[in-house]
Each structure stands twice: as C-alpha cells, then as structure tokens.
C-alpha positions as CSV (number, residue, x, y, z in Angstrom):
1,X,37.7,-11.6,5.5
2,X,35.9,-14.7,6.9
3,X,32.5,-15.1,5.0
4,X,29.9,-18.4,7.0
5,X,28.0,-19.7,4.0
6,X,24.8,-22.0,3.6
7,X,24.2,-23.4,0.6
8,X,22.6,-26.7,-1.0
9,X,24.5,-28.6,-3.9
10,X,23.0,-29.8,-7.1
11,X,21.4,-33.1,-5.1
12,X,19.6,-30.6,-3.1
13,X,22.0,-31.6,0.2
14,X,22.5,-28.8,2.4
15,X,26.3,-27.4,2.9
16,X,27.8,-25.4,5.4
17,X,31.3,-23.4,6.3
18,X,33.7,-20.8,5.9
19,X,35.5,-19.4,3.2
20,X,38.4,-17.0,3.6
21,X,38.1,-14.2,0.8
22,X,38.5,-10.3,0.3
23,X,35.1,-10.0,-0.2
24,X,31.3,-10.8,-0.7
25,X,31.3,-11.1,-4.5
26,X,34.6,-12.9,-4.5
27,X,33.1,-15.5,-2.2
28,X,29.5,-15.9,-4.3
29,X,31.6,-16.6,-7.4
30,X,33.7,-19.2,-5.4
31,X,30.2,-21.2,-4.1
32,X,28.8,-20.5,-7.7
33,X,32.2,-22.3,-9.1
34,X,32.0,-24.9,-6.8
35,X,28.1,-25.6,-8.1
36,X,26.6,-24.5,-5.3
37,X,23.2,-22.7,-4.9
38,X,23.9,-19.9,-2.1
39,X,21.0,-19.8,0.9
40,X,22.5,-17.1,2.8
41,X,25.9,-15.8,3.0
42,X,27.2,-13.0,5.8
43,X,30.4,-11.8,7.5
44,X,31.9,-13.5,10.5
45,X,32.4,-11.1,12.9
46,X,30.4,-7.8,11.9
47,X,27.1,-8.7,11.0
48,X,25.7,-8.5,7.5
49,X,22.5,-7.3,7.7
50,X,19.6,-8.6,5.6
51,X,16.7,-7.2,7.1
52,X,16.5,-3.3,8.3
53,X,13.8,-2.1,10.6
54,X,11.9,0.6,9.3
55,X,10.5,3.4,11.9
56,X,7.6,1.9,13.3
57,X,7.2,-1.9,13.3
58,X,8.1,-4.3,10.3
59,X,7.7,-3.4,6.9
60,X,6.1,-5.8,4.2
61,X,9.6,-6.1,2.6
62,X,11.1,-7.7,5.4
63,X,8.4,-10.6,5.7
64,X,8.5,-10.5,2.1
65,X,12.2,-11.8,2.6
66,X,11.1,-13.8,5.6
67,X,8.6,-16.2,3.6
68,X,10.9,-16.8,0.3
69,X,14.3,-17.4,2.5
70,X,11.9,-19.6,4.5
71,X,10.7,-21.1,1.2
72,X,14.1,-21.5,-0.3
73,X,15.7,-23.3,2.7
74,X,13.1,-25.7,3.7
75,X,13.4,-26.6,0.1
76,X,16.6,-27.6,0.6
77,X,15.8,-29.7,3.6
78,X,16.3,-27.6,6.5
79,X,13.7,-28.6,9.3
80,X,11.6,-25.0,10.2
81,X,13.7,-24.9,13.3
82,X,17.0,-24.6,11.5
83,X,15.6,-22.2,8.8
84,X,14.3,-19.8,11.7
85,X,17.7,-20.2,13.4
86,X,19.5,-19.0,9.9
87,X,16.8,-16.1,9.6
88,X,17.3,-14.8,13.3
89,X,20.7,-15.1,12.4
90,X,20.3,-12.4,9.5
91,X,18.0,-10.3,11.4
92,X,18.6,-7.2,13.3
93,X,16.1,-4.8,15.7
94,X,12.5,-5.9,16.4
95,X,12.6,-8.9,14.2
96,X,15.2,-10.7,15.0
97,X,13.5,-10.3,18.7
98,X,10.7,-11.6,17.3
99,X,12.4,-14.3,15.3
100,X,13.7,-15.5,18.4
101,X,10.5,-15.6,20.4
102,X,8.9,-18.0,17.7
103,X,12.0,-20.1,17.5
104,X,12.3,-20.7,21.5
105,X,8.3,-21.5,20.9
106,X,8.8,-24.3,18.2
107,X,11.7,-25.9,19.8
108,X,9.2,-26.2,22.7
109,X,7.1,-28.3,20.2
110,X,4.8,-26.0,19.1
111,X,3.8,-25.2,15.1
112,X,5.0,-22.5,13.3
113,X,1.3,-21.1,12.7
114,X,0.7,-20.8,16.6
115,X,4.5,-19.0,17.0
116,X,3.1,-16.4,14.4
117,X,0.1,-16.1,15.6
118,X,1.5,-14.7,19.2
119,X,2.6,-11.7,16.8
120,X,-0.6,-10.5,15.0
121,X,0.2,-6.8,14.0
122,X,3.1,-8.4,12.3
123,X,1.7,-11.5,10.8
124,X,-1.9,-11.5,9.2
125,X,-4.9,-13.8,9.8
126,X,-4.2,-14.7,6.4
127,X,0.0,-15.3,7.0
128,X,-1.2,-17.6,10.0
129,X,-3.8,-19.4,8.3
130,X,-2.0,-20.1,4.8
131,X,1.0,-21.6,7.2
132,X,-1.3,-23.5,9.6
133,X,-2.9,-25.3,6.2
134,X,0.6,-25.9,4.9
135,X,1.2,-27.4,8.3
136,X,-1.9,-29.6,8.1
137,X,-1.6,-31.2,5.2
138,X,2.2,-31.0,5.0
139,X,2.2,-28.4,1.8
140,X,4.2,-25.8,3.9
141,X,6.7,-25.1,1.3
142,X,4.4,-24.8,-1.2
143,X,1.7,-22.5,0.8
144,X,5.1,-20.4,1.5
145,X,5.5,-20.3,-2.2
146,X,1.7,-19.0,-2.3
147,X,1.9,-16.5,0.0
148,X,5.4,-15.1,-0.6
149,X,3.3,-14.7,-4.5
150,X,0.7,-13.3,-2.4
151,X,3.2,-10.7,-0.5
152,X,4.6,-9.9,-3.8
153,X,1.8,-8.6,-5.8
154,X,0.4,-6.9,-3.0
155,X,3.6,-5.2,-2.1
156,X,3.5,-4.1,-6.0
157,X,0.0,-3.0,-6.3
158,X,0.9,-0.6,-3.1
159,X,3.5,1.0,-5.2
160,X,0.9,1.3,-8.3
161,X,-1.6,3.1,-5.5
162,X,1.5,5.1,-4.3
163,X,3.0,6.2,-7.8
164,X,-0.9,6.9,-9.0
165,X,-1.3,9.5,-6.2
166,X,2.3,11.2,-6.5
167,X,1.6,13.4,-9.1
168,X,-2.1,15.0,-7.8
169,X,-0.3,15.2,-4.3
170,X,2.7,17.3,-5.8
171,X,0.5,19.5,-7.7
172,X,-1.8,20.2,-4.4
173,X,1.4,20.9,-2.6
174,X,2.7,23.3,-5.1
175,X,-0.7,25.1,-5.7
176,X,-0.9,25.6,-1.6
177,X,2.6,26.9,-1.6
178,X,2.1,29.0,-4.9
179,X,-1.0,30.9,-2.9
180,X,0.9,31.1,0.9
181,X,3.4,32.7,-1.0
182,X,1.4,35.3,-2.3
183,X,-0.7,36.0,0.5
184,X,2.3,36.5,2.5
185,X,5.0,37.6,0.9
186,X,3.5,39.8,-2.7
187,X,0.0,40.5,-1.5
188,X,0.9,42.6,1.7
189,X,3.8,44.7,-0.1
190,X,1.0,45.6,-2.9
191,X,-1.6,46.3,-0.4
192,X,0.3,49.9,0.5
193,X,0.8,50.9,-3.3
194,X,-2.9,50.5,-3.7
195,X,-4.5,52.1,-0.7
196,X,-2.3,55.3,-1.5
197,X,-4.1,55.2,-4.7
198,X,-7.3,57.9,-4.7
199,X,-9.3,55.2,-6.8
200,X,-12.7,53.1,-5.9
201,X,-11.1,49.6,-6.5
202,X,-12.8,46.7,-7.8
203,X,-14.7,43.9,-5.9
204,X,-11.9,41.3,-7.1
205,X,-8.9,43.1,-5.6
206,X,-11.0,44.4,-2.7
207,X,-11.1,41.2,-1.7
208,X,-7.8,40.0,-2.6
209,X,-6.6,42.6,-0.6
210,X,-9.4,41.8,2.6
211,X,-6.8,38.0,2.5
212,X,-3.8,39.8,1.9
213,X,-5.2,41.9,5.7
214,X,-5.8,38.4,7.3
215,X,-2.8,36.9,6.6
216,X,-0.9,39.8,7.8
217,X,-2.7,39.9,10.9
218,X,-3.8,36.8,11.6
219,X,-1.6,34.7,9.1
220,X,0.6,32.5,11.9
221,X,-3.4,31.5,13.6
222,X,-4.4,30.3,9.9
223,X,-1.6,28.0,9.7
224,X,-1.6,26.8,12.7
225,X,-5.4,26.3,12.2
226,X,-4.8,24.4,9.0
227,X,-2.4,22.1,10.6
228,X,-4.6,21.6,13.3
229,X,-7.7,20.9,10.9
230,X,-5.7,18.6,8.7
231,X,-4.8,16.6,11.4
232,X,-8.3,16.9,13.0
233,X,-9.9,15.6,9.4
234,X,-7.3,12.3,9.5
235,X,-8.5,11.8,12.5
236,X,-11.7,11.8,12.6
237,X,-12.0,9.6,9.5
238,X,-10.1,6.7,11.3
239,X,-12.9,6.7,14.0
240,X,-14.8,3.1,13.1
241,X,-18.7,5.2,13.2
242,X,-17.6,7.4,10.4
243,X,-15.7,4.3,8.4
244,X,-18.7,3.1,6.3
245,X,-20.0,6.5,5.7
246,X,-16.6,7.7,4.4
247,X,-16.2,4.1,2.6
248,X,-19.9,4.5,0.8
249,X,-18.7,8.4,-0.2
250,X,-15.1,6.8,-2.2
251,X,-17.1,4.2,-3.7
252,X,-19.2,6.7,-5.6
253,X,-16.3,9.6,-6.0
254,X,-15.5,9.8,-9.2
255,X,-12.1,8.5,-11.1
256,X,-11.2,7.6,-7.5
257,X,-14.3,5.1,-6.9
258,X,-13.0,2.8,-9.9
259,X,-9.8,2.4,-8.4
260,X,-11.2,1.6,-5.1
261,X,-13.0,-0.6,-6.9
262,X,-10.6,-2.5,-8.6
263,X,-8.4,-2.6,-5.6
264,X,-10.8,-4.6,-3.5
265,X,-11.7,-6.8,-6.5
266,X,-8.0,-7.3,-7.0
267,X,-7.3,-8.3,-3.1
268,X,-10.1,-10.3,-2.7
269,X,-9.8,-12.6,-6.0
270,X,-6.3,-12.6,-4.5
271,X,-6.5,-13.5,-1.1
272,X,-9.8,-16.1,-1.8
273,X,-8.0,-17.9,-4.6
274,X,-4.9,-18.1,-2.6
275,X,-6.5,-19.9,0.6
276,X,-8.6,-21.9,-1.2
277,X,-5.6,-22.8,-3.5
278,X,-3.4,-23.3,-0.1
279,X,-6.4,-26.4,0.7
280,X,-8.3,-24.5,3.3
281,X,-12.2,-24.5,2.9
282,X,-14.0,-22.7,1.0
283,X,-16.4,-20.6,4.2
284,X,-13.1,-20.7,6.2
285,X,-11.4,-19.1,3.4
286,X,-14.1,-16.7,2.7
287,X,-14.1,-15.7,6.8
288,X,-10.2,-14.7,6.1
289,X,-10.8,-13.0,3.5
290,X,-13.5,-10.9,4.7
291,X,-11.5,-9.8,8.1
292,X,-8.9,-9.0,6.0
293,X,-10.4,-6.7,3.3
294,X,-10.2,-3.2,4.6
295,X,-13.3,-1.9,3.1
296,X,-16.2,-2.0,4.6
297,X,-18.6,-2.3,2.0
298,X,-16.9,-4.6,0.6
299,X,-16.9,-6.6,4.0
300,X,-20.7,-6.5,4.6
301,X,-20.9,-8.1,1.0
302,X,-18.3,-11.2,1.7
303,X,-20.5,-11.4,5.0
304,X,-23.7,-11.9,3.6
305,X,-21.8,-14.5,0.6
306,X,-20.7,-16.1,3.5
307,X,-24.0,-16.7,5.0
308,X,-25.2,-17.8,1.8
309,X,-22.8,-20.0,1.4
310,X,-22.9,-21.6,4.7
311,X,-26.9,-22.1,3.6
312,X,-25.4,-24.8,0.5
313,X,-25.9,-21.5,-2.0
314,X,-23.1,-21.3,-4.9
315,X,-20.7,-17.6,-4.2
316,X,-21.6,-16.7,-7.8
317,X,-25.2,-16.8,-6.9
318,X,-25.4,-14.2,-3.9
319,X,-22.3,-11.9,-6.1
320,X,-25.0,-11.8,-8.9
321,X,-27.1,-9.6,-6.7
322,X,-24.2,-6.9,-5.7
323,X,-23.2,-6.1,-9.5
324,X,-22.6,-2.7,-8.3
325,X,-19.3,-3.8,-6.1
326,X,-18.8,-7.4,-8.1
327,X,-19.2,-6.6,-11.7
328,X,-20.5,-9.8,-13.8
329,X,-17.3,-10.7,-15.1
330,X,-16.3,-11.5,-11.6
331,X,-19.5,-13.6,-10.7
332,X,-19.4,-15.5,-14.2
333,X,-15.6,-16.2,-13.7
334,X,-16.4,-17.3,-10.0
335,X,-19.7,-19.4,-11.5
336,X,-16.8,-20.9,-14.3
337,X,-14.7,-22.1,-11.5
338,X,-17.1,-24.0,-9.1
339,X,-18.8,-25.6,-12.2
340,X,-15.0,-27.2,-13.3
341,X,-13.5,-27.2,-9.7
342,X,-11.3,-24.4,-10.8
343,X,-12.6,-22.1,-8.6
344,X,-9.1,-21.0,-7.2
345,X,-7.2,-20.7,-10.7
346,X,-10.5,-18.4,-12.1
347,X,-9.8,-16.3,-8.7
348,X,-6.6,-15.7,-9.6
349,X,-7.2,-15.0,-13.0
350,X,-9.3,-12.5,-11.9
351,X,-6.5,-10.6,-9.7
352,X,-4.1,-11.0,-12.2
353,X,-7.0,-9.2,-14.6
354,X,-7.6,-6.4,-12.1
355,X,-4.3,-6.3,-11.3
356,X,-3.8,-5.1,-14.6
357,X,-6.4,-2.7,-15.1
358,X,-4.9,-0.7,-12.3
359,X,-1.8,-0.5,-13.6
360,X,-3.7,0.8,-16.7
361,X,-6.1,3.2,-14.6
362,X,-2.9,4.7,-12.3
363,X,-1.2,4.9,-16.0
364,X,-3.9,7.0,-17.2
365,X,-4.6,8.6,-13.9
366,X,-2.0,11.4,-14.4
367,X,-3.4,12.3,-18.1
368,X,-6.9,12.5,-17.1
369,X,-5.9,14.8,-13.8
370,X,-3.2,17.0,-15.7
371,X,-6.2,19.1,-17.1
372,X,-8.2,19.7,-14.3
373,X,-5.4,20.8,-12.2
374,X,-4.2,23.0,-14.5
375,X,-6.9,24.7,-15.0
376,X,-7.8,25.0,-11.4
377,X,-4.3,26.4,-11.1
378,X,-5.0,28.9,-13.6
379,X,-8.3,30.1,-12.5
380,X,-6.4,30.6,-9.1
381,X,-3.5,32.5,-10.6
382,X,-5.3,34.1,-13.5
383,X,-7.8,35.7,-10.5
384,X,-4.6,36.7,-8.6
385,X,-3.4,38.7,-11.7
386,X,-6.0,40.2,-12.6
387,X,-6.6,41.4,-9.4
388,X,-3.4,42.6,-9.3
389,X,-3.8,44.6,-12.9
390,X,-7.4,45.7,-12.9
391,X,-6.9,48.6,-10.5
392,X,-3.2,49.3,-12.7
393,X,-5.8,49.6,-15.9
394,X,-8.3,52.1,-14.0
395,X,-5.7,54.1,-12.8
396,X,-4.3,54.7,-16.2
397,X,-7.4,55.0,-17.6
398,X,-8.2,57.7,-14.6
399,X,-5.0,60.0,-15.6
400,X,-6.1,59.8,-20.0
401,X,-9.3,61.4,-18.8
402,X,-7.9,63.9,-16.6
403,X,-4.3,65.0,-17.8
C-alpha cells in the first residue's frame, strides 16, 4: 500500500513523499527511523479519514484537531495556505467544504480571520478574534497554541458537566420506568383482586388504584401528554424573554447554582486571560468575552465592568461590588494582576482553580445526590407496597374476627 506523508526533519525543514509499505504503523515506524516528525500521514487512493462529521454541524473535536494540526504545521514552516490545503485534504463532509471555501478565500489574498469569520456557527467570536490578533502582530502560531489550550479545557470541562449529570439522569430514568411499569402492567391486574374483595379499603390504595383506572383508560393520552409537555418545557425555556428568569432561578438552586457558578467563573477567567494573553486589549477582550458567556447574569455583569472600564476604572474595582457572581478571590486575584501587569497569567490561574473545583464538586456530586434519590425512590416504592399490603392485612384481620 502507498502511504503520501508530510513530515518536518530535525532542522524543522518540511518533507514530502511516498512510501510503499503494508501498512500505517509500518510506515510511522519507517519516518520515525528515518528521524522524522510525522505531520500527517494517509492512504493514496482510499482516503484516510481524520475528521468525521457528527449529525448536525461540526463538533468541537474536529476544530480541536483543526487548530493543533494548524499549529503543528505552520510550525514547521508551511505558509497558512499550504497547511489549509493538507487539512482539506484530511477532511471529509461539511468541513472539508468548508475547508475549501476559506482556502479559495486566502489564496484570493484575504486573512485567515476574515475566511473564518464567513463561517460563524462554526468558528466563535473568540476563534476569529484570537486568529485575527495572531495575524496582527504575527503571533499566529502561538495564539493557535492558545486557543487550541483554550479548546482543550473547555472540551474537558463539557465532559466533567456531562459525567456529573449521568448518574441523577439514570436514576430519574429508572424511577419513571419503575412507576410506568407499575401503573401499567401490576397495578391494573391487582385492581380486579381487590374490588372483588367485600372490604372498605384504605385512602392509600384507593387512590393507588383511582391511577392504576387512569392509566388503563387513559394511559396512551398521559404519555403522549408527557412527551408533548417535556418537549413544550425545553422549549419554552430556550425562548430569549424567559432566559434571564430561568438563569436568576439556577443561580440560586441549590447544589446546582455552585456549579453554575463555577462554570462561568471558570470560562470567563479562561476566555479573558486567553485574549488578553493573545495581545488583544483589554475592553475588546472583555466585549468577546461577554458575547460569548452563555449566562445571562453573568453577561449583564461583564457589561456593566465593561462600562466601567471604558470610564479608566480598574475590573477588580466594579467585580468588588458583584461578590455574589465574582467571589473575592476572583476580584483580589484580578486586583493582583493589573497591579504586576500579570493580569492574564492571574486569569488563568483562576480557571485552572475553578477548573479544579468542578472536577471536585461533579466528584462529590454523585455522593451528595445518592441519598436523596434513594430515599425519594423509597418513599415512592415503599407507598406502592404498602398500598399493595394494607388492604391484604385488613382482609386477614377481617376473616380472625369472623371465622
């Protein structure tokens, strides 16, 4: 098999060819013998595949890929045209499309920045920006290297949110099939035993038995109903009037209002520290960050910072009033960094801090919840069963008094 390589030697010169092997890992360990550092590697003839197109647009993965392969090769020397070129190469579906599209625009003489920004559900305000400053001041492989850190942690703190809310989700699920199942499957087949029974039964099974009649009778509508509600409920709480109402409620739910919390702190110190690291200013940085934070709350504070700022006033000045959303370790660490010009490294300390107290919080999330769900699925079973035995008691209790 015919493998088309690109790799740079140990002088950093880029190298390209062919090599005839019988397969992918024979042909890495012949560049790796041969001292060179591969770039990309794929099959003449059948494609090799780097990227895959996930239902529904471009996942974070792929530009995740995008921005280090980008990194790596202009690295190596290859002007943004010929990196782009390699990448569209490697690509497949909607991206490589899209690939294309910016390429055709840069040979044309246009930036990079401006090719992304023609895409902006697939490339943030912050993507475009970061690049566009790298472009400026002719950092680009180093902002890459900034945002592809940038990509990274956020592409890990997802899975921290994701992994945090498995287990409740699971339990939920389970609990709401335990008690379908009842309703429609034991409920109705006990429902005959105990109307043939010549006994006043009590109020629990009553009405256990008044459900057990609406689900037999009416149980197809109440599914369809929940669906229908569920789906109403999501929704309705993506319409943009009922967004800072439902934002103000998480930020005061409990357990779930401190990681809300300490996701926005997290993504802001994150996103601020890396444009202001990347050389952008600090009000344009602080603009970025705020179109890009996806609480509202939290955006109505960066706005009025932001106005605050524009007016000469320090960040950790205005933050000291909103200790509620920006605790003081946030506003000192911020007051740290603009008294030492630091201000981007104490931002990033600070999501690398948070950052780490979710992973704590999400590790502790399932100990804390384990209780409370199971007793609310023991109240819920334990009523079930004793609605179920109750009546079994009175009727034995029924035939002792009259044998």
């Amino acid at each position: 098999m015919k493998y088309i390589f690109l790799a740079t030697t140990k002088e950093g010169k880029v190298e390209k060819g062919i090599l005839e092997v019988a397969n992918e890992e024979k042909a890495l360990k012949e560049l790796s013998d041969r001292g060179l550092s591969v770039i990309s590697l794929k099959e003449e003839g059948p494609r090799k595949k780097w990227f895959k197109i996930g239902f529904g647009g471009i996942s974070s993965k792929e530009k995740l890929f995008f921005v280090k392969h980008l990194a790596v090769m202009m690295k190596a020397g290859l002007t943004v045209g010929e990196a782009l070129e390699v990448l569209k190469d490697q690509s497949e579906g909607k991206f490589k499309k899209i690939i294309a599209d910016i390429l055709s625009f840069v040979r044309k003489g246009n930036t990079l920045s401006s090719g992304l920004a023609k895409y902006p559900r697939v490339f943030s305000l912050l993507f475009v920006n970061l690049i566009e400053a790298g472009e400026a001041s002719g950092t680009l492989e180093q902002n890459l290297k900034y945002l592809s850190i940038h990509l990274e942690k956020n592409e890990e703190l997802g899975r921290k949110i994701k992994g945090a809310m498995m287990y409740p989700i699971l339990v939920l699920v389970a609990t709401i099939g335990i008690s379908l199942g009842l309703a429609t499957l034991v409920l109705p087949k006990i429902t005959k035993f105990y109307r043939t029974l010549d006994i006043e039964l009590p109020l629990l099974t009553r009405g256990l038995l008044w459900v057990a009649d609406l689900f037999t009778i009416y149980g197809w509508w109440i599914s369809i109903g929940l669906i229908l509600g569920l789906l109403f409920l999501i929704w309705f709480f993506r319409q943009k009037f009922i967004r800072p109402f439902a934002h103000r409620i998480l930020l005061i739910l409990p357990l779930v209002s401190r990681i809300i919390r300490e996701v926005q702190l997290a993504r802001f110190s994150r996103v601020l520290g890396t444009l202001i690291k990347s050389g952008l200013p600090i009000d344009r940085s602080l603009r970025i960050t705020q179109k890009t934070t996806d609480n509202i709350i939290y955006q109505e504070k960066i706005a009025e910072i932001l106005v605050s700022v524009d007016r000469g006033v320090p960040i950790s000045e205005t933050m000291a009033f909103f200790e509620r959303d920006f605790p003081k370790i946030v506003s000192r660490m911020i007051n740290v960094g603009e008294r030492t010009g630091e201000l981007d490294n104490s931002l990033l300390y600070l999501a690398e801090f948070y950052e780490a107290e979710i992973d704590s919080t999400t590790r502790n999330l399932a100990n804390i919840l384990e209780p409370i769900l199971l007793v609310f699925v023991g109240i819920l079973v334990g009523t079930v069963v004793l609605s179920i035995i109750s009546p079994i008691y009175q009727l034995i209790g029924t035939l002792r008094l009259h044998p």
